[in-house]
N, C-alpha and C positions, 0 to 999 in steps of 0.2 A: 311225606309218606314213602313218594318212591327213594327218594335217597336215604329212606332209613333202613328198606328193604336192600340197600347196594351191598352191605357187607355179607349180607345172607346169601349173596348171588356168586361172592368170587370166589374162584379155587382157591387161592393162597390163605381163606380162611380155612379150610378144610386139609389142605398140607399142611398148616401150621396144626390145627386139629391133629393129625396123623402124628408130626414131631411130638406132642403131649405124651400120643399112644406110647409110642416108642419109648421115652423115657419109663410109663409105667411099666411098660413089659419085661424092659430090661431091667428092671429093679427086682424084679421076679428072682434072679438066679442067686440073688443075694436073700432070700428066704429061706433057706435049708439051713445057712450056716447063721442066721437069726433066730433058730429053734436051739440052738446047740444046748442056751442055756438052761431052757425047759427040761431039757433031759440031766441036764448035773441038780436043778432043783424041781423033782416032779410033787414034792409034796406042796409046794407053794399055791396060794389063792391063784383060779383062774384070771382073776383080775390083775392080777401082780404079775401070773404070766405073761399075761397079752401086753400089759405097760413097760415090761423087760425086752421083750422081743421088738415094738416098734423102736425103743431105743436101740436097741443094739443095730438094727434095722435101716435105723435113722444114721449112726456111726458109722456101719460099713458104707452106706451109699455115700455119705461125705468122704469118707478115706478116697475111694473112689476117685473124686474130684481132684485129688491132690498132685496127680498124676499129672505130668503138663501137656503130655497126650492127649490125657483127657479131655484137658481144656482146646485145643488143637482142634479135634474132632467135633465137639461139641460146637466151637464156632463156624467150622464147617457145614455142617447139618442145618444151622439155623440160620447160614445163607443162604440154602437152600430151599429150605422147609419155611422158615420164617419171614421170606425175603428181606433180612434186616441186615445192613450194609454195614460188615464188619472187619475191620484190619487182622491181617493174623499177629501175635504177639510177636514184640520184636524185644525182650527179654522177660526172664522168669520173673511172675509176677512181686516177688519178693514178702513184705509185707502185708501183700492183698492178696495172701491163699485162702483166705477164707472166702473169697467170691466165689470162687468154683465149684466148693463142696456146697454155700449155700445155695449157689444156683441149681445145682443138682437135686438137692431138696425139695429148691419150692419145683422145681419143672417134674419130678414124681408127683409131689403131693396136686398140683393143676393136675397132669395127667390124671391120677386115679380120679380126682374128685372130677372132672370133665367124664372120662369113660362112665364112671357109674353114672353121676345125673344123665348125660345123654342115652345111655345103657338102655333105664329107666323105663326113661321119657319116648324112645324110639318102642321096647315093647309094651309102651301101655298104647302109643299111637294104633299101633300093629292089633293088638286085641281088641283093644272096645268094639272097632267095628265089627266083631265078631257075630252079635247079635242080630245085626241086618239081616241075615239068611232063617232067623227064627231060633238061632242055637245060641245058649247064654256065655257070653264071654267074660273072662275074669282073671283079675293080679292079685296075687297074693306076694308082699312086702314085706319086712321085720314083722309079722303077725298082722298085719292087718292086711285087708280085703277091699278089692273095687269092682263093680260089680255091673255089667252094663245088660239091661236086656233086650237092646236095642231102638232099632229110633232114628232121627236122624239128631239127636243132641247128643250120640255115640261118635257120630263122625265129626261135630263138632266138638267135641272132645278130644278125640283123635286128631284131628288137627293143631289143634293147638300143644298138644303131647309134640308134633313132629318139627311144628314150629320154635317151641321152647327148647330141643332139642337142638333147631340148628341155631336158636344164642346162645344158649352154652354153649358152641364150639366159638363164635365170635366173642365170648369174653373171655374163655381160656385161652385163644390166639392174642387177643389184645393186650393181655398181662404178660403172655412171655416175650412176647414183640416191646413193651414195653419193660420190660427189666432187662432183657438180652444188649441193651448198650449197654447198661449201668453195672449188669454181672459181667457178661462176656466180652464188654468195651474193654478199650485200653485204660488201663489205670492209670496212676498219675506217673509211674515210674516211665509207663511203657511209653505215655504222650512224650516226655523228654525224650526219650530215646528216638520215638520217631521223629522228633522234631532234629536233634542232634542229626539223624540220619540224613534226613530231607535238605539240612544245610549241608552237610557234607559231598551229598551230591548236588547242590546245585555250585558249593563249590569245586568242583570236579567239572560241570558242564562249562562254568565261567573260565577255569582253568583254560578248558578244550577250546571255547570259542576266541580268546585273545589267542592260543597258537594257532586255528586255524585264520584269521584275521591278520597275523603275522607273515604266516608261510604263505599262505594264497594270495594276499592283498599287495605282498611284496613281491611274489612271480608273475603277478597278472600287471602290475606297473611295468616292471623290467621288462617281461615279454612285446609287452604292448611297445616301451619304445625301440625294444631291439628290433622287434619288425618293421617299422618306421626307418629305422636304420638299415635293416639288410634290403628296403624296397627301393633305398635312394642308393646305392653302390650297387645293387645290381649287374646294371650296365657296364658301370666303370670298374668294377674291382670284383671279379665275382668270386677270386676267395676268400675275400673279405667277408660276404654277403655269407660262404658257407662255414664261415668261422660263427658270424653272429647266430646261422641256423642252429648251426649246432649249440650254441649253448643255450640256445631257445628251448632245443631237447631236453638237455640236461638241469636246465630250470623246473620244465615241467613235470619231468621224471620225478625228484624230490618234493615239488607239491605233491601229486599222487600220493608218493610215501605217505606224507602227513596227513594226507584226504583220508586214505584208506586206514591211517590209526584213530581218527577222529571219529569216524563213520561206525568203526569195530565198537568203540566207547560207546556210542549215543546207541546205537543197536543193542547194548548189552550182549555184545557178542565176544567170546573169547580173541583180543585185539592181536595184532604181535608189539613187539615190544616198539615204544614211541622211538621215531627215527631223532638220536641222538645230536642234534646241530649243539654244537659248543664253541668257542673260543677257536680250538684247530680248526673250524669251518670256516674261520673268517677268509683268509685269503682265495679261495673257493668264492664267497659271497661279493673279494669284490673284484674281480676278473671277472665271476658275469656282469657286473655293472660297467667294466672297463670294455666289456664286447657289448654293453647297450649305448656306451658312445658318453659315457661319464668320464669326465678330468676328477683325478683322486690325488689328494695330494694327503700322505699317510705318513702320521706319525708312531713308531710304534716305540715304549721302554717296557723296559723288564721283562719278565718272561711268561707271558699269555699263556703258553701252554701248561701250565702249575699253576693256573688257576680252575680246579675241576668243579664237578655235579654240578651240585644247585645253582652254583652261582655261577661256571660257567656257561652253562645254557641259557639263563635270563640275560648275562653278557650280551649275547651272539642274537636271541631277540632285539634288547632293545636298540644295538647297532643295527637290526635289521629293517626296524622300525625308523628310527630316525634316518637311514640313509634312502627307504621309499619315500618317505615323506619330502627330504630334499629333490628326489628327483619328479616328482607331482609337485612341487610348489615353487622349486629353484627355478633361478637362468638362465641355467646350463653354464653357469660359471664353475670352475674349480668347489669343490667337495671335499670339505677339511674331514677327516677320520682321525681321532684322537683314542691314544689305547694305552694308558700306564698304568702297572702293575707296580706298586709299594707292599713292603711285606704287613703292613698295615689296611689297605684299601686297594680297590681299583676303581681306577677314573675313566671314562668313557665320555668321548664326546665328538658330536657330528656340526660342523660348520657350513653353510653354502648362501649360498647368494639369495637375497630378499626380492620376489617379486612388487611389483606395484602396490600389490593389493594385499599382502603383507607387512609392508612398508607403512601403508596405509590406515591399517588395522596394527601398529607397534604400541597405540596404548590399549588397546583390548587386551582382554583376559587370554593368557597361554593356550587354555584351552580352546580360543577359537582357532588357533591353526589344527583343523585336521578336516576333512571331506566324511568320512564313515560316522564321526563321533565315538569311535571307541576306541582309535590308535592311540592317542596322547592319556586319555583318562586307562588305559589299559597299563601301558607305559606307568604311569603315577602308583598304581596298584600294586604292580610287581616291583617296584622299587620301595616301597611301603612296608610290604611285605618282609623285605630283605635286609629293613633300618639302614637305609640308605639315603641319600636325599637327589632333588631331582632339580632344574633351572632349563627352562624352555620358554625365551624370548628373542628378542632385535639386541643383538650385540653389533654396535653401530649401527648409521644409517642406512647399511647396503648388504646387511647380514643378518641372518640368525642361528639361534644356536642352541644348540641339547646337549647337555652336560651333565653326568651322573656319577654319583660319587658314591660306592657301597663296602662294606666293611668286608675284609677279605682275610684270610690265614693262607697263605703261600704254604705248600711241603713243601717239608723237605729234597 
């Protein structure tokens, strides 16, 4: 009983109630120009009239709907009003305009039939009791008469007038609450699209997180052991120590860059544009590793810097990738850099010394060499991406090695 009494009790039945009104009211201003035709034929049957006019009536309020404003608004209002949990369109409906104008329809035709029944029902509640004081209360309806002379089976009457009054607004609420996904939900065009949308940004966040995973996980290695380095020369060499500071600086300066484009993206905040590392950055990339106290031993052919955009920038990652990773899992043995440019392809590859425990782990899976779990599979993605191929294992006993081979067009 009382949970059947719960819907009678909450606002959102009665704002939903009001969104009904709304629709009836505003149907109103399309009534002038639904008479227009009564006036071009006055000799016609008043029956023919009034069946002319609800159509024409019935037309304009659909045209109405056709509007994709319309649709806009209306999904607005009945987040609102409705509380019903609704995406805004994310293209024009195409094929499914007919939803609109018919939602328009039925949400007049609930409104008027809701306004009048509760209309009704609220002054027959209001009257009956009329008689209680001795004076005869009375409704007169399409011709006919109710007629109370009071009592107290006026006020039970009455009550139940004000009762049946407030279901009507809970089944008028429950029917546009219940058509409002299926009219003003997304249609089957729209769900693609947002679905298309939804991947597209999460391929954009995926994008964000291997370069922030890149740029930060490779400044925070290097930094970490350039410090380790400038704390043990200190004493003995201390412009040594303020050579390693300073590219300790400069290290971290460029993470920033990339923090503060990555942060702009995920905020949806207007970014500046993403801090270009390419190919020319490499010698930059490895003189700070040569001031974190790494032996480079660097091979370089043909001409790097003619190799641009796309494919220069995932370059200059995944060399940035595989050379953090040697210095997290290396020796400290010599650090092979491998960089040739065929007018055909470019070849990328990083060599270093095998710990124990990569040594040890040489018939496991490639992928267990990394610490994060995203470096190497991030790596495999962008190289994926760019129809390239990728080899990350033990090249001999006492090495491994990352080797990428991706499809390149040198300019001119």
């Amino acid at each position: 009983m009382i949970r059947g009494l719960r819907p009678l009790l909450r606002g959102s039945t009665y704002s939903g109630m009001l969104f009904a009104y709304c629709g009836a009211l505003a149907s109103l201003s399309l009534v002038p120009f639904a008479l227009l035709p009564t006036l071009a034929w006055p000799s016609a049957p008043y029956g023919v009239q009034a069946v002319l006019v609800l159509l024409v009536w019935a037309a304009l309020i659909g045209s109405v709907g056709l509007a994709r404003t319309t649709r806009r608004a209306l999904i607005a209002f009945a987040r609102q009003l409705l509380r019903v949990p609704l995406p805004s369109p994310a293209v024009p409906s195409g094929a499914d305009h007919w939803r609109t104008p018919l939602w328009l329809l039925l949400h007049v035709a609930l409104g008027w039939t809701g306004a009048l029944t509760s209309g009704v029902l609220i002054l027959m509640g209001i009257a009956l009791p009329g008689g209680w004081l001795g004076a005869e209360a009375g409704l007169s309806l399409f011709g006919r008469s109710l007629r109370s002379e009071g009592g107290w089976q006026s006020w039970v009457v009455a009550l139940g007038c004000l009762l049946s009054a407030a279901v009507v607004c809970v089944v008028v609420t429950s029917v546009l609450r219940w058509l409002a996904p299926r009219l003003l939900g997304p249609s089957s065009a729209e769900q693609l699209a947002l679905m298309a949308e939804r991947e597209q940004r999460l391929a954009e966040r995926n994008k964000l997180a291997h370069e922030l995973h890149d740029s930060i996980g490779h400044t925070l290695t290097a930094t970490t052991i350039q410090a380790a380095v400038a704390g043990e020369v200190l004493s003995a060499d201390p412009g040594a120590a303020r050579a390693v500071l300073r590219s300790i600086e400069e290290s971290a300066r460029a993470a920033l860059e990339d923090l503060d484009y990555v942060l702009g993206v995920l905020r949806e905040e207007k970014a500046e544009t993403a801090p270009p590392r390419t190919l020319a950055d490499l010698p930059e990339l490895l003189d700070r590793l040569r001031h974190a106290g790494a032996v480079l031993e660097v091979e370089l052919s043909g001409e790097p810097a003619q190799v641009q955009g796309t494919l220069s920038r995932a370059a200059y990652r995944i060399l940035q990738e595989g050379l953090t990773n040697a210095l997290r899992h290396g020796t400290g043995g010599p650090i092979g850099v491998r960089v040739a440019v065929a007018p055909d392809r470019l070849e990328l590859g990083v060599v270093n010394g095998a710990s124990a425990g990569m040594r040890a782990g040489a018939g496991a899976d490639a992928g267990d060499f990394r610490t994060s779990g995203h470096g190497l599979p991030g790596l495999a993605e962008r190289v994926r991406l760019l129809h390239g191929e990728i080899e990350v294992g033990p090249d001999g006993p006492r090495h491994w090695r990352l080797a990428v081979r991706l499809p390149v067009r040198v300019s001119a």
